[in-house]
C-alpha positions as CSV (number, residue, x, y, z in Angstrom):
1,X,-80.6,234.6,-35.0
2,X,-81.4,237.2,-32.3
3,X,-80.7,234.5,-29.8
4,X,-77.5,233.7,-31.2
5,X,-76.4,237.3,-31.0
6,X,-77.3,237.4,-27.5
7,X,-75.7,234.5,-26.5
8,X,-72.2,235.5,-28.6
9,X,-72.5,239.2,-26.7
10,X,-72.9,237.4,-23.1
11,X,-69.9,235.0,-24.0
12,X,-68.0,237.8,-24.8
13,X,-68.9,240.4,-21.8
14,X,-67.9,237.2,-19.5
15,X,-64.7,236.8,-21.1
16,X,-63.8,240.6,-20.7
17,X,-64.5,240.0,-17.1
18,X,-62.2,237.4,-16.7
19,X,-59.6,239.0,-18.4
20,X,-60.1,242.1,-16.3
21,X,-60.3,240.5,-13.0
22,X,-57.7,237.5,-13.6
23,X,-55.0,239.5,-11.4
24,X,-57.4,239.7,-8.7
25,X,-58.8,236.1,-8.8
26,X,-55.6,234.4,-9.0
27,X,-54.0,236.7,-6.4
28,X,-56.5,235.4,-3.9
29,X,-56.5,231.9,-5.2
30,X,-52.7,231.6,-4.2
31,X,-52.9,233.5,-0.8
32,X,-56.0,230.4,0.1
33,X,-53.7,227.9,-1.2
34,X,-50.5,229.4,0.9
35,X,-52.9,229.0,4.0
36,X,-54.0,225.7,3.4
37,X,-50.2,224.7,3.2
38,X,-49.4,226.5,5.8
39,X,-52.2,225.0,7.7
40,X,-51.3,221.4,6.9
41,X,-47.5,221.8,7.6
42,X,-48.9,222.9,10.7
43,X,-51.1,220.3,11.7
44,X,-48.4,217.7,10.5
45,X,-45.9,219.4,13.0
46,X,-48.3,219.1,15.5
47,X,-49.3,215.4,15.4
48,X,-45.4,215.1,16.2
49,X,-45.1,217.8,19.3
50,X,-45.8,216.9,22.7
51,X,-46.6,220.9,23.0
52,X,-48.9,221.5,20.2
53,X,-51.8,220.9,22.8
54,X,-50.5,224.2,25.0
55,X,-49.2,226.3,21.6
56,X,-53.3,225.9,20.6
57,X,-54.9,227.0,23.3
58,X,-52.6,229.7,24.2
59,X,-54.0,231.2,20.5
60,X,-57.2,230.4,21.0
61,X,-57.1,232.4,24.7
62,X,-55.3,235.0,22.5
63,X,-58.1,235.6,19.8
64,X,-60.5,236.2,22.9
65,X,-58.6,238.7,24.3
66,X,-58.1,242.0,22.5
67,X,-55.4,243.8,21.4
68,X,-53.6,246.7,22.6
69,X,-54.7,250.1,21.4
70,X,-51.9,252.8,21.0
71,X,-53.7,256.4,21.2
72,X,-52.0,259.8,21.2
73,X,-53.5,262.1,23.9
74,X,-52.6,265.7,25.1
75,X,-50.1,265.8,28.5
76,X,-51.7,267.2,31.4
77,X,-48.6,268.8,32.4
78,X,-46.6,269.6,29.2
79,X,-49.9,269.9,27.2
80,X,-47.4,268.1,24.1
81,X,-49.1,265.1,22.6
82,X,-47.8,261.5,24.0
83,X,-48.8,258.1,23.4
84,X,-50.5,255.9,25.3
85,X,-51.4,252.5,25.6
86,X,-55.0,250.8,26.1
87,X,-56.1,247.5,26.6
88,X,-59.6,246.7,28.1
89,X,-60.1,250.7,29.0
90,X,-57.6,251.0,31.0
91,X,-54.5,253.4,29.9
92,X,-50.8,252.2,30.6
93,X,-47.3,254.4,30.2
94,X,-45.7,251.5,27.9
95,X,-46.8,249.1,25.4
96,X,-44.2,246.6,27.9
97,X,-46.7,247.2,31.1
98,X,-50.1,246.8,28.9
99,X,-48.5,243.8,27.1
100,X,-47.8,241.9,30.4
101,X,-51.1,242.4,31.3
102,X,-52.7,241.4,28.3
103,X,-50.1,238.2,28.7
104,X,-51.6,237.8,32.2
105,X,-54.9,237.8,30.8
106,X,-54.1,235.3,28.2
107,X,-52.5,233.0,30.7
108,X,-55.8,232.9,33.1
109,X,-58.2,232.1,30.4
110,X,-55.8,229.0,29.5
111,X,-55.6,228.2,32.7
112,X,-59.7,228.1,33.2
113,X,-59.5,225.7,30.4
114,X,-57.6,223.4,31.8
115,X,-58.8,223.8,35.6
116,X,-62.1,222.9,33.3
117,X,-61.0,220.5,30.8
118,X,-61.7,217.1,33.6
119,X,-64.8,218.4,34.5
120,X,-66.1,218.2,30.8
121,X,-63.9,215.3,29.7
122,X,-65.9,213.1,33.0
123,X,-69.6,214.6,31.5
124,X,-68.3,213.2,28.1
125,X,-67.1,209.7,29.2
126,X,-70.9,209.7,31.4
127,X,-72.9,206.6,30.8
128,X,-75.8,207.5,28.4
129,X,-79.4,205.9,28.9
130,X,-81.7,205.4,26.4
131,X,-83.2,208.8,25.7
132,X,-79.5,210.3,25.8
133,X,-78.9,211.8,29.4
134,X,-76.5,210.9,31.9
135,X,-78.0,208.1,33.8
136,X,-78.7,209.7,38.0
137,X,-76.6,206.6,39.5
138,X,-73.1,208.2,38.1
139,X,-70.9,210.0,41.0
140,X,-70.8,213.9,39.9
141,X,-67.5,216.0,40.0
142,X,-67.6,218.2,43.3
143,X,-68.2,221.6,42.2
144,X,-64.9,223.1,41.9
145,X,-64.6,227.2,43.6
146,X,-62.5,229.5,41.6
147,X,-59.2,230.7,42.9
148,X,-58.7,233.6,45.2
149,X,-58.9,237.2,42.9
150,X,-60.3,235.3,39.7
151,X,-63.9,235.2,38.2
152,X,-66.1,232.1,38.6
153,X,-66.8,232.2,34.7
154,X,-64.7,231.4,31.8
155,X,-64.1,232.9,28.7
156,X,-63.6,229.3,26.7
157,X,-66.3,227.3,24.4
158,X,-67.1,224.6,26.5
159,X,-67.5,221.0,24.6
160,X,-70.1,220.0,23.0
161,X,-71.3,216.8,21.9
162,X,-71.8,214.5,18.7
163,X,-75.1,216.0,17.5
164,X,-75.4,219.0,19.6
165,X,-75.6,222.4,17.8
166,X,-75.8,226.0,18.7
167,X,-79.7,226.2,18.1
């Protein structure tokens, strides 16, 4: 008896829930579906444009780099408040001037990917012994220098093999 009470109040209490959050739930239901969509469409215009290759890792460069910071500081000389522009702690007049070199930023890291990209392709195509390393009598790529005014690292994820995890 005591059971059954408890079990019709709990019944009820979840369907007051529902009923109070069914706005909410469905709201973000539909905005995961509208990604999904969005995400296939995307990959099915991909698999048809010789450029989908570039478009992707000009947004993955993109998400590495931050974005531009718009601050409003006292003028030195007019002591009115202006605004200013930051990107990687360094202030700029114009959100044009920042942006291009954000832009420029951008560019190099997709650039280091694909100054990069036969390096790892050849240590992915390697011959494999039998405990899994790259057998010593393969020719190895030439280490490559970086280019005059840019960093020897890279900001992208390098590859990673079938198996290989983080940890």
């Amino acid at each position: 008896m005591l059971r059954d009470i408890l079990t019709l109040s709990g019944f009820l209490a979840v369907a007051i829930l529902i009923y109070r959050y069914q706005r909410a739930v469905i709201a973000a239901l539909k905005r995961f579906d509208a990604r999904n969509v969005k995400r296939i469409e995307d990959q099915a215009r991909a698999r048809v444009d010789p450029l989908a290759h570039f478009r992707e890792t000009m947004a993955i460069a993109e998400e590495q780099v931050e974005e531009i910071q718009e601050i409003a500081v006292i003028d030195a000389r007019l002591g009115t408040p202006t605004t200013r522009f930051v990107f990687e702690g360094e202030h700029f007049l114009t959100r044009d001037e920042a942006e291009r070199v954000r832009a420029a930023k951008i560019g190099g890291i997709a650039r280091n990917y694909y100054v990069e990209l036969p390096r790892a392709l050849a240590e992915r195509k390697a011959p494999e012994t039998v405990r899994g390393a790259a057998s010593s009598g393969a020719p190895k790529p030439p280490p490559q220098n970086p280019p005059a005014g840019q960093s020897a690292g890279s900001n992208v994820v390098p590859f990673r093999r079938d198996g290989e995890t983080l940890h």
